[in-house]
TIMI-2910 file (N, C-alpha, C, CB; in pm, 1 decimal, decimal comma, always signed):
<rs>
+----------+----------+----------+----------+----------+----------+----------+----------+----------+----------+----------+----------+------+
!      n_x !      n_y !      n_z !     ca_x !     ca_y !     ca_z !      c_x !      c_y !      c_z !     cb_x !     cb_y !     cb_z ! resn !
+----------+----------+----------+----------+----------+----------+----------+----------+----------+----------+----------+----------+------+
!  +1346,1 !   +976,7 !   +473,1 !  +1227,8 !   +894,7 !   +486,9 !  +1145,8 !   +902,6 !   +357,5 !  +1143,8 !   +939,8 !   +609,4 !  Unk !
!  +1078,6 !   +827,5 !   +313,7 !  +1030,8 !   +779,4 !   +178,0 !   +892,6 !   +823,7 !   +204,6 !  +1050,8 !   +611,4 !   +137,7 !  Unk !
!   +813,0 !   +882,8 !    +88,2 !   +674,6 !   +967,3 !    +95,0 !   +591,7 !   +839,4 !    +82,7 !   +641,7 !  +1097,7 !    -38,3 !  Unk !
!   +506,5 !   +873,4 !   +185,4 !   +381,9 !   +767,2 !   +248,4 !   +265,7 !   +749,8 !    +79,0 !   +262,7 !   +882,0 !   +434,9 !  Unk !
!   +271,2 !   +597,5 !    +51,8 !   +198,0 !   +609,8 !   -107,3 !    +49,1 !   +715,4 !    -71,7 !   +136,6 !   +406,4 !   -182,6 !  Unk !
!     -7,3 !   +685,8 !    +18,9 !   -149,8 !   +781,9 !    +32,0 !    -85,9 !   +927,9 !    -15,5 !   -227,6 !   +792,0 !   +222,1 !  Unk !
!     -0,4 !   +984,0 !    +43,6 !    +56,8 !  +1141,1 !     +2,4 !   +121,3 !  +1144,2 !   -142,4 !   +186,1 !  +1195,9 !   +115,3 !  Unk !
!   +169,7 !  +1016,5 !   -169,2 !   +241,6 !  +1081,6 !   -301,5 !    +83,1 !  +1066,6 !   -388,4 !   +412,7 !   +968,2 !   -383,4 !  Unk !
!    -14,1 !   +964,7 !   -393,8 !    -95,3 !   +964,2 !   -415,7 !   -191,0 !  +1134,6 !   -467,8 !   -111,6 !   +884,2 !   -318,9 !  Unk !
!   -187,6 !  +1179,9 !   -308,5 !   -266,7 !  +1277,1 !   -308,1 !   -208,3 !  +1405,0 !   -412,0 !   -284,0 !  +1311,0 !   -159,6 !  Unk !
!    -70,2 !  +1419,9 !   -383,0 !     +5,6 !  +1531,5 !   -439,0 !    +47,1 !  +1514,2 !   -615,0 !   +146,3 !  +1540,0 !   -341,0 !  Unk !
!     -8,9 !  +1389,0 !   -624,0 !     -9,6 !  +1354,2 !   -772,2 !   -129,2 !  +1381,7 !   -825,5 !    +20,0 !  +1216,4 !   -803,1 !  Unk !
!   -240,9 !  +1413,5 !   -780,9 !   -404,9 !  +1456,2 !   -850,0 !   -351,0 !  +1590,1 !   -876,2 !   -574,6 !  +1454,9 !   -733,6 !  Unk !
!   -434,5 !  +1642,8 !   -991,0 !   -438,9 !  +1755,3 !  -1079,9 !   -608,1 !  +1804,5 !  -1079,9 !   -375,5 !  +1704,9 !  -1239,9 !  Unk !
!   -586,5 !  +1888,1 !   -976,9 !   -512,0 !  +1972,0 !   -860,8 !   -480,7 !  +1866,5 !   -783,1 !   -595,9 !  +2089,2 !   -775,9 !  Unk !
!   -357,8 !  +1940,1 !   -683,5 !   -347,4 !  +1800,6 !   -573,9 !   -456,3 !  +1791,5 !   -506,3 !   -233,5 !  +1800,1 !   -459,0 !  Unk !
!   -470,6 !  +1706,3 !   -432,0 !   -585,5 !  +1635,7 !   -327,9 !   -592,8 !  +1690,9 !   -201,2 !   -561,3 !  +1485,3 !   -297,3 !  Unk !
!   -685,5 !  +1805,9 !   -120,4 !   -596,9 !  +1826,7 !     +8,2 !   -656,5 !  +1661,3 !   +127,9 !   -652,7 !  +2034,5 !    +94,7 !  Unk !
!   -628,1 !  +1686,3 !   +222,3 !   -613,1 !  +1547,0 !   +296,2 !   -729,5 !  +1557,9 !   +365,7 !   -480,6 !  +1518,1 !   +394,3 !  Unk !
!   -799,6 !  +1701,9 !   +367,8 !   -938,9 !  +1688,0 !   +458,6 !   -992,0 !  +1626,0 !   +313,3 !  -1034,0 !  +1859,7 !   +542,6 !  Unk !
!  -1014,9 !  +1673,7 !   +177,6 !  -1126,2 !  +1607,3 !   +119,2 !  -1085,9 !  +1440,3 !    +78,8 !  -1169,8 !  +1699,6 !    -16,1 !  Unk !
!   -968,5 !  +1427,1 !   +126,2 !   -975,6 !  +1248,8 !    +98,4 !  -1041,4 !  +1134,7 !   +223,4 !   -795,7 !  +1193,5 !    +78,7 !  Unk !
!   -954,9 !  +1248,1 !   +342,8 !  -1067,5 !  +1213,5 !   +464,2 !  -1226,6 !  +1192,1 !   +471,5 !  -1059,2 !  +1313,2 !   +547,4 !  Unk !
!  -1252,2 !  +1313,6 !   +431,9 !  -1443,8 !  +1294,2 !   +411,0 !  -1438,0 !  +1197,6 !   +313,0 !  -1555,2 !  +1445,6 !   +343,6 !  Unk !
!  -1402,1 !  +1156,0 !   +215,3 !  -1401,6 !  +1071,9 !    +85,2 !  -1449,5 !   +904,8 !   +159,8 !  -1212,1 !  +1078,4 !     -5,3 !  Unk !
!  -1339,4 !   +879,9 !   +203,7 !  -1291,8 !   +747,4 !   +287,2 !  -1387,8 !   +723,8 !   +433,1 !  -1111,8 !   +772,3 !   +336,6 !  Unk !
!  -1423,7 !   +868,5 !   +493,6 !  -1481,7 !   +864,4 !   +594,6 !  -1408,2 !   +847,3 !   +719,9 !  -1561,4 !   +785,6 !   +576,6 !  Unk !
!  -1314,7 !   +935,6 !   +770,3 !  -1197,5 !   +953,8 !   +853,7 !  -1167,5 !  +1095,1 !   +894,5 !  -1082,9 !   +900,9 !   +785,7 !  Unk !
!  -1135,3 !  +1145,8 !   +978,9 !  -1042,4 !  +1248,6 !  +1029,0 !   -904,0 !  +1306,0 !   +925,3 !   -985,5 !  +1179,3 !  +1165,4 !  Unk !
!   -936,0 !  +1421,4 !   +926,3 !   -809,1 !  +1498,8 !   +877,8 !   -685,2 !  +1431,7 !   +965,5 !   -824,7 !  +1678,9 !   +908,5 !  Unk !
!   -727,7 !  +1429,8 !  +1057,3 !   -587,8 !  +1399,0 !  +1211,6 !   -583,9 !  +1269,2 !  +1118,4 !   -643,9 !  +1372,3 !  +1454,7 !  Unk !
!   -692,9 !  +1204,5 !  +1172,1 !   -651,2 !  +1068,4 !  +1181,2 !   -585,2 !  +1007,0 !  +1030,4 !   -785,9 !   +984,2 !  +1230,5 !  Unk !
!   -582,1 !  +1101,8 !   +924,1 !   -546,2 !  +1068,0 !   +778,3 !   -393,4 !  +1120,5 !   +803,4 !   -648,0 !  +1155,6 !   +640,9 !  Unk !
!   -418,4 !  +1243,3 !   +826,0 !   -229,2 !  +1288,0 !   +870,5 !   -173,2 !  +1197,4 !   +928,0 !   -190,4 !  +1411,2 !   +979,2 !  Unk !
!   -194,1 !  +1157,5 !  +1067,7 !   -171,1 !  +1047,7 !  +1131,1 !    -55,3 !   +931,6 !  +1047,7 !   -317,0 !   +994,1 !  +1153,6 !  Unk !
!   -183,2 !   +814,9 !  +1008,8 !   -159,3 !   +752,2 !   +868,7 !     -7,4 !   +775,0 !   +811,8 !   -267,3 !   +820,4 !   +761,2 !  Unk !
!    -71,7 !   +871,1 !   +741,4 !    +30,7 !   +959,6 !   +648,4 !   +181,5 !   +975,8 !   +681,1 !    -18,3 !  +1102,2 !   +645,9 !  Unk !
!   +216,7 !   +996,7 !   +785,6 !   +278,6 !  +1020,8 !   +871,5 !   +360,2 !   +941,4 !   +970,3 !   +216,1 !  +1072,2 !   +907,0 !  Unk !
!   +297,2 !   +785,7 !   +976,2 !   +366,3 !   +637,2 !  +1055,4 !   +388,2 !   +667,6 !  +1128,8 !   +471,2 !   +555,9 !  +1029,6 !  Unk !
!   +255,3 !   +710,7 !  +1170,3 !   +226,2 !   +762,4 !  +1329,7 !   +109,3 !   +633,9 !  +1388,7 !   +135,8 !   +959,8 !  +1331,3 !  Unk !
!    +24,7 !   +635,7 !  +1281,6 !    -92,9 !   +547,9 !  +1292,8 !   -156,0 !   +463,3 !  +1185,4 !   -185,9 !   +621,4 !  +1331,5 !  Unk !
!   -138,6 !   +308,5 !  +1170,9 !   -182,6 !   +254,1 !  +1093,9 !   -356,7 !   +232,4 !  +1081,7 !   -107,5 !   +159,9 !  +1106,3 !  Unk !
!   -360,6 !   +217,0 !   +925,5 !   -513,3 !   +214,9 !   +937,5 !   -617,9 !    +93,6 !   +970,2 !   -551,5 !   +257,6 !   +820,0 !  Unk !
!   -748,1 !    +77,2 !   +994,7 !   -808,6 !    -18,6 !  +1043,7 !   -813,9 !    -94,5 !   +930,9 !   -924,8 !     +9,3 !  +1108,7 !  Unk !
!   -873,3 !   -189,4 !   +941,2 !   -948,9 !   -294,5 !   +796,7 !  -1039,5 !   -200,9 !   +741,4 !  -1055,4 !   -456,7 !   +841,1 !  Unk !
!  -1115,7 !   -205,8 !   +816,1 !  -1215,1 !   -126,1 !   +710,4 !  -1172,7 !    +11,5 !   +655,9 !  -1353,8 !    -97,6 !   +779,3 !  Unk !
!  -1117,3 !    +83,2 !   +730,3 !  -1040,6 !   +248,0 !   +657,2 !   -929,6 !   +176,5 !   +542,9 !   -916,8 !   +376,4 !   +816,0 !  Unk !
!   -889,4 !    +76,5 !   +568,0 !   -765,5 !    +37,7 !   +478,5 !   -837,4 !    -55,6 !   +326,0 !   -642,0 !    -81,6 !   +593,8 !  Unk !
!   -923,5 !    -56,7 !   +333,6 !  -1012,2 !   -127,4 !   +169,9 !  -1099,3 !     +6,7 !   +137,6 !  -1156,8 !   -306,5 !   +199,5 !  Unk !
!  -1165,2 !    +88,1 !   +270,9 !  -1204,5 !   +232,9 !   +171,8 !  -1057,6 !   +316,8 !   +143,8 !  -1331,1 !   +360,9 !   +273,8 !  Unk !
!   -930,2 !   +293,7 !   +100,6 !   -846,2 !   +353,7 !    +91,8 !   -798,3 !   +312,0 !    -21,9 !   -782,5 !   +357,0 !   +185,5 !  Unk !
!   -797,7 !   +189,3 !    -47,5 !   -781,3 !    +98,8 !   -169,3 !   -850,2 !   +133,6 !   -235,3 !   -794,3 !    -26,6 !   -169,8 !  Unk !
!  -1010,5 !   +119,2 !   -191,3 !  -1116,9 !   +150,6 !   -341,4 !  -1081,8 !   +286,2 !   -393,4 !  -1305,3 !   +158,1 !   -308,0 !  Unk !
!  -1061,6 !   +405,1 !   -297,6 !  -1076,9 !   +518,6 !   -354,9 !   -979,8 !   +578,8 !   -398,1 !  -1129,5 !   +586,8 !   -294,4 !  Unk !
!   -813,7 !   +476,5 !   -364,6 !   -713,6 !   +554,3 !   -460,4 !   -691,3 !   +440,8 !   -564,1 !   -558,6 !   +611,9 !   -382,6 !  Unk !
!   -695,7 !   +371,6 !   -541,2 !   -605,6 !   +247,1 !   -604,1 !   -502,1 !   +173,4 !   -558,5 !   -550,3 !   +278,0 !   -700,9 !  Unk !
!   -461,3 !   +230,1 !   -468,8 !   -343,0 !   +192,9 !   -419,4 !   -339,0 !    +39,8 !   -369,7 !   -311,3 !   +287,6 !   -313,4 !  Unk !
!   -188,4 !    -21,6 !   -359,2 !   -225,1 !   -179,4 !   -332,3 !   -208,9 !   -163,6 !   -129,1 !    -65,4 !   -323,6 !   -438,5 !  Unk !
!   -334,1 !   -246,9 !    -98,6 !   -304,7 !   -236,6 !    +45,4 !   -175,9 !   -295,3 !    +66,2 !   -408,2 !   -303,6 !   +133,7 !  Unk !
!    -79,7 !   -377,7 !    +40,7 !    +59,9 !   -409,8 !    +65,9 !   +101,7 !   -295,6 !    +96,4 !   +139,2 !   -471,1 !    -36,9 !  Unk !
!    +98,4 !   -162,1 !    -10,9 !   +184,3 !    -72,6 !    -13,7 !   +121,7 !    +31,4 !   +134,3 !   +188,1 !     -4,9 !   -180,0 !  Unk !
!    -13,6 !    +10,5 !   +133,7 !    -20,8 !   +105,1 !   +278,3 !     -1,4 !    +34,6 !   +410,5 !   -167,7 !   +175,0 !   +296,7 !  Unk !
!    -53,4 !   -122,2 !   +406,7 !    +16,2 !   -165,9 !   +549,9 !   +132,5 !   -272,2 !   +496,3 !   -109,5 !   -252,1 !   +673,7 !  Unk !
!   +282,0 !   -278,0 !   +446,5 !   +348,2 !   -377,5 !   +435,2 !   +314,4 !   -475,2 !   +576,6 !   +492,5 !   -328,9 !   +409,5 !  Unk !
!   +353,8 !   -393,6 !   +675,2 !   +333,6 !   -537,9 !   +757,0 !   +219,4 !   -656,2 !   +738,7 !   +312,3 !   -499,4 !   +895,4 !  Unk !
!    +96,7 !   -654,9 !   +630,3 !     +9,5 !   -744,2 !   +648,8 !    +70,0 !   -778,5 !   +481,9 !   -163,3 !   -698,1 !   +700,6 !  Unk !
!   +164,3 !   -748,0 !   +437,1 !   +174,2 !   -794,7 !   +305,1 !   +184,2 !   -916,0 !   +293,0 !   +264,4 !   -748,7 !   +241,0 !  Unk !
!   +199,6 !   -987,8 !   +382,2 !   +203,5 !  -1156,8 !   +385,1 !    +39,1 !  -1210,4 !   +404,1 !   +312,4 !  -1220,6 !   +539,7 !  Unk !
!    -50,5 !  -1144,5 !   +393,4 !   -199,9 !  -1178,7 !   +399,8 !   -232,1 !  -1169,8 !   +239,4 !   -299,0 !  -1062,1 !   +504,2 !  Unk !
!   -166,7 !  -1078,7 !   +160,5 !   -178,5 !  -1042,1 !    +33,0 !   -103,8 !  -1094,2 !    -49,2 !   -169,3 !   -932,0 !    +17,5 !  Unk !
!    +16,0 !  -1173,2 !    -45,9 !    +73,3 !  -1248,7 !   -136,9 !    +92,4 !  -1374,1 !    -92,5 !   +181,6 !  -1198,8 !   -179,3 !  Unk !
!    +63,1 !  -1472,3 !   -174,1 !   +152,7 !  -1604,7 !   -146,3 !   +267,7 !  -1637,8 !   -221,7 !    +78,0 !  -1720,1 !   -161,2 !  Unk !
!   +362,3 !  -1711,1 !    -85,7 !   +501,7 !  -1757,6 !   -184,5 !   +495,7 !  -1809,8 !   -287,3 !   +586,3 !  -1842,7 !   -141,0 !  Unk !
!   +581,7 !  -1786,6 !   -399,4 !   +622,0 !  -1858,8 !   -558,6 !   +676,9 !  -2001,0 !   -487,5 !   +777,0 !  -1755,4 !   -677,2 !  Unk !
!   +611,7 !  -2072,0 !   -561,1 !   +651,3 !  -2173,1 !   -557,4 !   +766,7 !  -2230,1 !   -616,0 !   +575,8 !  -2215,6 !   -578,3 !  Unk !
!   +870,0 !  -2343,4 !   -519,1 !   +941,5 !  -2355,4 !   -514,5 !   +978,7 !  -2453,6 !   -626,6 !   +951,5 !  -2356,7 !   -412,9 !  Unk !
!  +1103,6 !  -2434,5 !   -773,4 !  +1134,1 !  -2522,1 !   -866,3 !  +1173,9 !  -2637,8 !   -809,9 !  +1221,3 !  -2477,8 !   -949,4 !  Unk !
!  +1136,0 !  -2729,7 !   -900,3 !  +1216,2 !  -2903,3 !   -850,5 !  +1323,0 !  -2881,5 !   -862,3 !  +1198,4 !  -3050,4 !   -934,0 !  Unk !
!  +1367,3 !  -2965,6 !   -737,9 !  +1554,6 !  -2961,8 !   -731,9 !  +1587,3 !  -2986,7 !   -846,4 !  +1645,0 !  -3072,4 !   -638,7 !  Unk !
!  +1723,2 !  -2942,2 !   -909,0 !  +1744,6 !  -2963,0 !   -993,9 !  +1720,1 !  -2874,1 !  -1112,0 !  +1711,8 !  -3049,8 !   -986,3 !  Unk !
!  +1620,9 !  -2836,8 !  -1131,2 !  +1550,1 !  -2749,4 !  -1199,4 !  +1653,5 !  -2643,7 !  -1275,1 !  +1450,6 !  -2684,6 !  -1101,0 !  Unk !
!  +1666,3 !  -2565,5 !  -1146,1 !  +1797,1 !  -2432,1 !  -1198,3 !  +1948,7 !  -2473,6 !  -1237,7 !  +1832,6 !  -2317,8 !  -1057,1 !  Unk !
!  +1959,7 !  -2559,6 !  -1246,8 !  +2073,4 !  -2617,3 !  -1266,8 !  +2153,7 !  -2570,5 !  -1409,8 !  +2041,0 !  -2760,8 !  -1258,8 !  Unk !
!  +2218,5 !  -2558,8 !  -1457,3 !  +2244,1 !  -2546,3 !  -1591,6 !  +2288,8 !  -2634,2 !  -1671,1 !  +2309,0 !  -2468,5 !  -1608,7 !  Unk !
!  +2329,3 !  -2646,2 !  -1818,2 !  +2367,9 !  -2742,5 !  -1838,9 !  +2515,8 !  -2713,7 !  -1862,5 !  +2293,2 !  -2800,3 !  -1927,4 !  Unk !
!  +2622,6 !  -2797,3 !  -1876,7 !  +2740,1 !  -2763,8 !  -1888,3 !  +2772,9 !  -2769,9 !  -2036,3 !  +2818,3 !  -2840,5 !  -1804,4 !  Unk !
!  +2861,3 !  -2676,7 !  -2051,1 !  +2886,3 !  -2702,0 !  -2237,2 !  +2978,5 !  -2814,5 !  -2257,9 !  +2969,6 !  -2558,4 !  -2329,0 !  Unk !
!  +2952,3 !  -2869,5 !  -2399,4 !  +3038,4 !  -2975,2 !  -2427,4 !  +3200,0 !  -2912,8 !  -2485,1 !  +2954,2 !  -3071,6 !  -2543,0 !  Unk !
+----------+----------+----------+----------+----------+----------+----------+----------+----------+----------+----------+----------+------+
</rs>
């Protein structure tokens, strides 16, 4: 299983970060940050933009499932477009 970005986050500060002081930071529960952490429990709107401001992190990367609120599709080339040309 792949490390939750909030934890690799945390364990990347020099010193690492423990998870109660990112909790008080954000304004949340130790639990409820483990939780999180853990894809046990996703975070609210509002815990999930104080989570953004205070790491950086892209909210895509903490809730993918709303990553479709955060990107729009590339738009699609005119037919034709990718086509190549053939050599003579």
């Amino acid at each position: 299983m792949a490390t939750h970005p909030i934890r690799a986050y945390r364990r990347a500060q020099k010193p690492p970060l423990r998870l109660e002081d990112l909790a008080n930071r954000v304004g949340t529960t130790k639990a409820n940050l483990s939780r999180i952490e853990g894809g046990k429990r996703k975070p609210s709107n509002k815990l999930l933009r104080k989570l953004v401001a205070e790491t950086g992190i892209p909210a895509a990367s903490i809730r993918p499932d709303l990553a479709g609120l955060f990107f729009k599709p590339a738009a699609r080339p005119a037919r034709g477009m990718l086509r190549r040309k053939r050599a003579a």
